[in-house]
C-alpha positions as YAML, in Angstrom:
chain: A
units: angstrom
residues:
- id: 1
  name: UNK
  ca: [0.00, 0.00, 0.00]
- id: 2
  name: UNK
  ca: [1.50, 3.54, -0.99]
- id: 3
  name: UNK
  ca: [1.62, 6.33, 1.25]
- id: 4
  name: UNK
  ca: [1.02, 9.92, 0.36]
- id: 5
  name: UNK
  ca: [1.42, 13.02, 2.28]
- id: 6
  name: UNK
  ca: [-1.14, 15.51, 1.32]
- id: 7
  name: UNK
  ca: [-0.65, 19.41, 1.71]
- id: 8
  name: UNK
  ca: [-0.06, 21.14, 4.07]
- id: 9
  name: UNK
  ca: [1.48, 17.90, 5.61]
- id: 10
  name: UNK
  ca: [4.04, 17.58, 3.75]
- id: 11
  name: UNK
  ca: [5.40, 20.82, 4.95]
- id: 12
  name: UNK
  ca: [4.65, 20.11, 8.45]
- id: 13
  name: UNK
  ca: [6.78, 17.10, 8.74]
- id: 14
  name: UNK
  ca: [9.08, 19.43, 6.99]
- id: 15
  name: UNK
  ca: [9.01, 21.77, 9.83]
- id: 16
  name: UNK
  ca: [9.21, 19.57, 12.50]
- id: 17
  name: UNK
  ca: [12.51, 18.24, 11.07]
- id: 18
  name: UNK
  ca: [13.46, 21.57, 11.28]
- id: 19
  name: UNK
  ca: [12.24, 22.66, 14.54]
- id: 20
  name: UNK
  ca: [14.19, 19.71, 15.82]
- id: 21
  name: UNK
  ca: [17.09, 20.34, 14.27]
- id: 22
  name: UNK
  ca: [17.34, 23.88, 15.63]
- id: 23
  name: UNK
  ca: [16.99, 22.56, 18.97]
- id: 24
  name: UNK
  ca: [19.80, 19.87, 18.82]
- id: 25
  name: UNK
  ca: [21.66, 19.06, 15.07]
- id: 26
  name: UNK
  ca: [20.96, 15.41, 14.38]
- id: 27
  name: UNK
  ca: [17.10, 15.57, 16.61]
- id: 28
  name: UNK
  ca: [15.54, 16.18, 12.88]
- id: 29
  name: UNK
  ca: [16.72, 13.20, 11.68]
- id: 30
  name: UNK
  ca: [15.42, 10.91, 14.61]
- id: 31
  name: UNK
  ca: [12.00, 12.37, 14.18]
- id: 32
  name: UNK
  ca: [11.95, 11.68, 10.83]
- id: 33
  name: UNK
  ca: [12.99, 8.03, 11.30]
- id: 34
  name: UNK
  ca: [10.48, 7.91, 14.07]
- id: 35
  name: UNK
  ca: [7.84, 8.87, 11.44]
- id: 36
  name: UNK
  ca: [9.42, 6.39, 8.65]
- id: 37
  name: UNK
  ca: [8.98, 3.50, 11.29]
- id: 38
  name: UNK
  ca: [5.60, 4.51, 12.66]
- id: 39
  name: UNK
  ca: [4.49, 4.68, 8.12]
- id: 40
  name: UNK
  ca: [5.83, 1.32, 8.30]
- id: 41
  name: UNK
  ca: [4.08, 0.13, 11.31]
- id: 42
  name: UNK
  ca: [0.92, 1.79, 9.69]
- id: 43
  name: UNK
  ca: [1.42, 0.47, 6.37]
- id: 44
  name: UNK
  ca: [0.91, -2.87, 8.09]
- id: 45
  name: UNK
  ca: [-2.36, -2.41, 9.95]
- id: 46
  name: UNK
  ca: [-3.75, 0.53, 8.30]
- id: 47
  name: UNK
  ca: [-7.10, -0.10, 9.94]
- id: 48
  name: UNK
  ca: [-5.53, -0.51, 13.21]
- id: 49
  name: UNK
  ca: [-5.91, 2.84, 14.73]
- id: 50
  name: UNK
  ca: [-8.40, 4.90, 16.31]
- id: 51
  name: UNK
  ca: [-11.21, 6.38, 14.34]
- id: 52
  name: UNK
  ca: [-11.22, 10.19, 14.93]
- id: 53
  name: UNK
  ca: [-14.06, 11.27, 11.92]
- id: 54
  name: UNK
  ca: [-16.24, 9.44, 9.48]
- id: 55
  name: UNK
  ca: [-12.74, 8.58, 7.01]
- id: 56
  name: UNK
  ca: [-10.41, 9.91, 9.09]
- id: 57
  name: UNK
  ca: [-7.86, 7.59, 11.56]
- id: 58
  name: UNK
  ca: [-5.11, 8.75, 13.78]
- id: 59
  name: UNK
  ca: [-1.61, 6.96, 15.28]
- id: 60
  name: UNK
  ca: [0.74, 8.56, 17.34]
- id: 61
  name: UNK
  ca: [4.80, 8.70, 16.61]
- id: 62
  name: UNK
  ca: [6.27, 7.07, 19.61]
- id: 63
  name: UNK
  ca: [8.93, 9.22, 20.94]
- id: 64
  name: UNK
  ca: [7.80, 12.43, 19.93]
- id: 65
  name: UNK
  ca: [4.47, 14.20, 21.06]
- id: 66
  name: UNK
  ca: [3.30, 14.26, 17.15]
- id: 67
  name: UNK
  ca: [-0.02, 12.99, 15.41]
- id: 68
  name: UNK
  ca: [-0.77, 11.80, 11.95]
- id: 69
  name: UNK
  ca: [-4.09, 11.90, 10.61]
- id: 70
  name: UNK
  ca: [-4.85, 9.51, 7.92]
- id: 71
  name: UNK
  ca: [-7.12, 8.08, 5.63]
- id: 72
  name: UNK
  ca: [-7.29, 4.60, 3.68]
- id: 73
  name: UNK
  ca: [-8.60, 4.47, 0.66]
- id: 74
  name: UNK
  ca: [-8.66, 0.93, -1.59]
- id: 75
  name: UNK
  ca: [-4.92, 1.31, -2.66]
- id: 76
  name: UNK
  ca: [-3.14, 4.10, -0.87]
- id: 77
  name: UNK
  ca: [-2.86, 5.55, 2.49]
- id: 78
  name: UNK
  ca: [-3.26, 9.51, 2.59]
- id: 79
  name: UNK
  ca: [-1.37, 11.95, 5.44]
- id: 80
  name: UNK
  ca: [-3.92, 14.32, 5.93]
- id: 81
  name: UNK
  ca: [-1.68, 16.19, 9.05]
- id: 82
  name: UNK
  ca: [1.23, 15.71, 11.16]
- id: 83
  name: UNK
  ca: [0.74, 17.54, 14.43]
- id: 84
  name: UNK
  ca: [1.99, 18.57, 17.14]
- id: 85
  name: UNK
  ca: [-0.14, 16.66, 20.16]
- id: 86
  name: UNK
  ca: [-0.31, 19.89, 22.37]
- id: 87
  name: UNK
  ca: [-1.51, 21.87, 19.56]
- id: 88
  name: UNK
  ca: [-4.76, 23.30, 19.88]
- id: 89
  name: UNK
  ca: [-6.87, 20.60, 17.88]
- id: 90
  name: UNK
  ca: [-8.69, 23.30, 16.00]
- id: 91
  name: UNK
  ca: [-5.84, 23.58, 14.09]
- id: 92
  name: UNK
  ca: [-5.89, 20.40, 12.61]
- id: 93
  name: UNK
  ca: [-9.97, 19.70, 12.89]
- id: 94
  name: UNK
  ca: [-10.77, 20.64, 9.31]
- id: 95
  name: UNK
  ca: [-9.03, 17.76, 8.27]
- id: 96
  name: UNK
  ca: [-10.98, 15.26, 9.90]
- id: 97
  name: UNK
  ca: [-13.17, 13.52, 7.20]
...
C-alpha cells in the first residue's frame, strides 16, 4: 500500500525536522525516522488505529508528542496532518473527514 502526504502535511513534517534540528543538530533526523517506522508500522495495519471522523484515523509517533491523521482508501494511504499533540486541535480539525 503507498503512502502519500497531502498538503499542508508535507510541509509540516518538513518543519518539525526543522524545529528539531534547531533545537539539537541530528534531533531532525530521529523524528523523521520515528515517522518512517511509525508509516511502516501503519502500512501494516492501516485499519488498526483509532477512528477520529467518518474517514479519518489517527496513530501517534512514539517518541515524539506528534499525530498523523490519515485516511485509507482501496490502494493508498493519505497523510492528511502531522501535528503537534499539544496543539490546539482546532488547528488540525478541518481535516478530519
Amino acid at each position: 500500500m503507498n503512502v502519500y502526504l497531502l498538503s499542508p502535511a508535507d510541509r509540516e513534517l518538513e518543519d518539525a525536522i526543522n524545529l528539531y534540528n534547531e533545537h539539537f543538530q541530528g534531533l531532525g533526523d530521529k523524528f523523521f525516522d520515528e515517522f518512517i517506522k511509525t508509516i511502516n508500522l501503519l502500512k501494516q495495519t492501516p485499519f488498526g488505529w483509532r477512528k477520529v471522523g467518518k474517514n479519518t484515523r489517527r496513530i501517534n509517533l512514539k517518541r515524539f508528542p506528534y499525530l498523523i491523521l490519515y485516511i485509507v482508501t482501496d490502494e493508498q494511504i493519505l497523510i492528511t496532518c502531522i501535528a503537534h499533540q499539544h496543539r490546539n486541535p482546532r488547528y488540525y480539525i478541518e481535516r478530519y473527514q
